[in-house]
N, C-alpha and C positions, 0 to 999 in steps of 0.2 A: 504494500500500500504506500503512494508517493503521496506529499504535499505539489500540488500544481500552483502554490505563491510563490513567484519568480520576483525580481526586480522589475525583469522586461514587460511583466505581465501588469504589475501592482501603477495605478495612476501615478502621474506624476505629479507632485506636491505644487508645482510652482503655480497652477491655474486657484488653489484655496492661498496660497500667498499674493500673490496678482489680488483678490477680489479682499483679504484684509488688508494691505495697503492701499486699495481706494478709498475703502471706509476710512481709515485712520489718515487718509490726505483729507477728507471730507470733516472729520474733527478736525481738522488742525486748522481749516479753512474757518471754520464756527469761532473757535478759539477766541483765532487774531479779529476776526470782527468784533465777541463779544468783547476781549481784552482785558481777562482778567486776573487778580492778584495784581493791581497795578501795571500793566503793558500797557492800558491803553492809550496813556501818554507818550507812546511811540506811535514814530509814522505806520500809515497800515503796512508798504510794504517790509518795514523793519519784525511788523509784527508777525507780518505772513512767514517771512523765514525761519523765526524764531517760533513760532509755534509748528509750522509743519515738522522742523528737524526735531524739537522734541516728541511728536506725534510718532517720526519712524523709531526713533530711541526707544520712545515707551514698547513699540510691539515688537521690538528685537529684545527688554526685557521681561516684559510680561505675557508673550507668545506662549513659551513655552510649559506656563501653568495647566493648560488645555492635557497635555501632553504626562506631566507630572501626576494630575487628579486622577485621569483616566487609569495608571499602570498602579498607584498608590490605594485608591477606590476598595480594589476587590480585596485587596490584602489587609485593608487597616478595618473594613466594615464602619466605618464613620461616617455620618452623615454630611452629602457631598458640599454643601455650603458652608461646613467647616473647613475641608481640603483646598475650598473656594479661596475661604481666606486666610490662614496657613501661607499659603502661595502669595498672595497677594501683598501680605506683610513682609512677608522676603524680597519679594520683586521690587517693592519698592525703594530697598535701598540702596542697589546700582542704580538707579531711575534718577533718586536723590543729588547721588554725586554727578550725574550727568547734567542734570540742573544745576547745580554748583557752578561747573565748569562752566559752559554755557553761559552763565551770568557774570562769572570773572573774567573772561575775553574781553579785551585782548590782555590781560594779564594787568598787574603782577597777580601769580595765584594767592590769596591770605586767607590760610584754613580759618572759619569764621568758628563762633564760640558755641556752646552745647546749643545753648539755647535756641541759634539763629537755625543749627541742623534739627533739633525739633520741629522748628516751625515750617522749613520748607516741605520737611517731613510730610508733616502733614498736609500741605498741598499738596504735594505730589500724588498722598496715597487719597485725596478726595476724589480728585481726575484720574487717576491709575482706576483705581475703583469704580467710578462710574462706569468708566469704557470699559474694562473686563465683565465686570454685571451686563452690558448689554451684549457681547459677546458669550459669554455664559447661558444669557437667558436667549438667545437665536441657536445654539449648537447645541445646547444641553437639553431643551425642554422633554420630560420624560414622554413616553408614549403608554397611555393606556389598555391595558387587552380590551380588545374588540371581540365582541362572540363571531361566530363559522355564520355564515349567510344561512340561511334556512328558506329551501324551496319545495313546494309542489311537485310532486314528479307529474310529469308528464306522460300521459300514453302514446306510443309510438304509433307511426301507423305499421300496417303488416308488412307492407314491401319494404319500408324502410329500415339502417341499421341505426344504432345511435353511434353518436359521434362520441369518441375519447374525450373528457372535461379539457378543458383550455387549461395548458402550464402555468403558472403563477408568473406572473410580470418580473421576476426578479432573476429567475431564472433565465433570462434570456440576457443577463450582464454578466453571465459565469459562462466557460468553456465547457463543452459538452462534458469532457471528462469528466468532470464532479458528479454529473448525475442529477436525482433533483430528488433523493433520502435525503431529507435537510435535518441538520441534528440543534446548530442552533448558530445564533448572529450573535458577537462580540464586537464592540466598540475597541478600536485602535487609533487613538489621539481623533482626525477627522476622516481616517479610516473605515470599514467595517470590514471585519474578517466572516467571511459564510462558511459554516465549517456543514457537511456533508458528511455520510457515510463514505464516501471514498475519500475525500479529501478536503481540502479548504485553498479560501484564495479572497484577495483583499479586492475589496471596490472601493472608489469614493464616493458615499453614502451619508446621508443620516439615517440613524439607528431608526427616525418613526417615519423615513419615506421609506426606507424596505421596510417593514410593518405592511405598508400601507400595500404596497406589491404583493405580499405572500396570498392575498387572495381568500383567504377563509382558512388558512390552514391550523389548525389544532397547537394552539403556544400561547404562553402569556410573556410581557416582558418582568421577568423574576429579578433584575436588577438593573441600575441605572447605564449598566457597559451591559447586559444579557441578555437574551430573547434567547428561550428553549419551548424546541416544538414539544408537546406531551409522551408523542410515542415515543423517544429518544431517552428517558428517564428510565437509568437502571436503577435507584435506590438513592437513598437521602442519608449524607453524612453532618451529621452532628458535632459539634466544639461547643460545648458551654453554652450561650446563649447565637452561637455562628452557626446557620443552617447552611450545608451545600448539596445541588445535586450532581447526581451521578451518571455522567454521560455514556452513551455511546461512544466508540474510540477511544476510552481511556481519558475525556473531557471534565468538567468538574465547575459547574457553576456556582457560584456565590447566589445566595438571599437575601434580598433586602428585609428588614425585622419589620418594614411597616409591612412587606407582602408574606410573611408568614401564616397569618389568622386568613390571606386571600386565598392563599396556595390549598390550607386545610379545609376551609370549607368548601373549592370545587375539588377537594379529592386528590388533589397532588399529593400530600404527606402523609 
């Protein structure tokens, strides 16, 4: 049994980098109009530069929180708007001294005193913050199970044969290899990994437009990186208050503890 996740196969990142550097050109544009923390006593275009170059700073520091949450998530079981901010408080402090610098050009550099790095502090982490939260709440928003469609059957008529159910939308963004025994979808930074009975392999997705593809298929999303179809559950591994389940191929989902009391009363546990 192979993994069919190549390099050559897996999207290339730079078209979700392209589309957060407009956004964050598009903050920086808001910024220097509104002008705030005192800029606006700058000419606009003094302010335009000065706030776009910080705009790319912040998403070359605080990018990679996306990324952090995601791999940290399943391992710490904490609740994700802690990971949220965790992250956020760290990122801020190369942000910080990047404002620093920025504001003491052209020099001389003079490390200013606790206080003054408090304060910028906390600017920075006001707007660091804003802009990750709407970044967070566009990539993160969780997806709800949706029940399987429920139809009528129809009577054929005699001459006629019935036709094979239509594949699920998602399947047609995998290589045939995989098959379409889907075991379950994991979130990888802005990734999603389809893991399959024969194999797996990454798309650029959000976790609740495939949802929205799989067409009626039997699964709940069991945590904020997981989607497990039902048939695919060999048994339920237990840690103290940490529920996991037990995949096909040797797989292992996380629980979220709010979907617990979900999971036992449709009969998952």
């Amino acid at each position: 049994m192979t993994d069919s996740s190549t390099a050559a196969k897996a999207p290339h990142p730079a078209r979700q980098v392209i589309i957060d550097l407009a956004v964050m050109t598009l903050i920086g544009f808001v910024l220097a109009l509104i002008g705030p923390f005192g800029s606006f006593a700058a000419p606009f275009p003094q302010r335009l530069i000065y706030w776009l170059g910080l705009a790319w700073a912040g998403y070359a520091c605080y990018r990679p929180i996306g990324g952090l949450t995601a791999r940290l998530g399943p391992v710490l079981d904490l609740p994700e708007w802690s990971l949220w901010l965790i992250a956020c408080l760290i990122a801020t402090v190369p942000m910080t001294i990047v404002v620093w610098l920025v504001s003491a050009m052209p020099g001389p550099l003079v490390v200013p005193p606790a206080g003054a790095w408090i304060e910028t502090y906390g600017y920075v982490l006001a707007i660091g913050g804003m802009v990750t939260m709407v970044f967070y709440l566009v990539q993160s928003k969780p997806v709800a199970p949706e029940p399987a469609p429920s139809a009528m059957p129809q009577p054929l008529p005699v001459a006629e044969v019935a036709a094979p159910p239509p594949q699920p939308r998602l399947f047609e963004r995998l290589p045939p290899g995989l098959g379409t025994d889907l075991v379950a979808l994991e979130m990888e930074d802005h990734y999603l990994r389809v893991h399959t009975a024969l194999g797996s392999d990454l798309i650029l997705l959000r976790m609740r437009d495939a949802v929205a593809e799989l067409d009626g298929i039997d699964g709940v999303q069991v945590h904020r990186s997981w989607w497990v179809a039902r048939g695919a559950v060999h048994g339920v591994e237990r840690d103290g208050r940490n529920v996991r389940l037990a995949l096909a191929r040797g797989l292992s989902a996380p629980v979220a503890r709010n979907m617990v009391p979900v999971l036992k009363t449709a009969g998952w546990l």
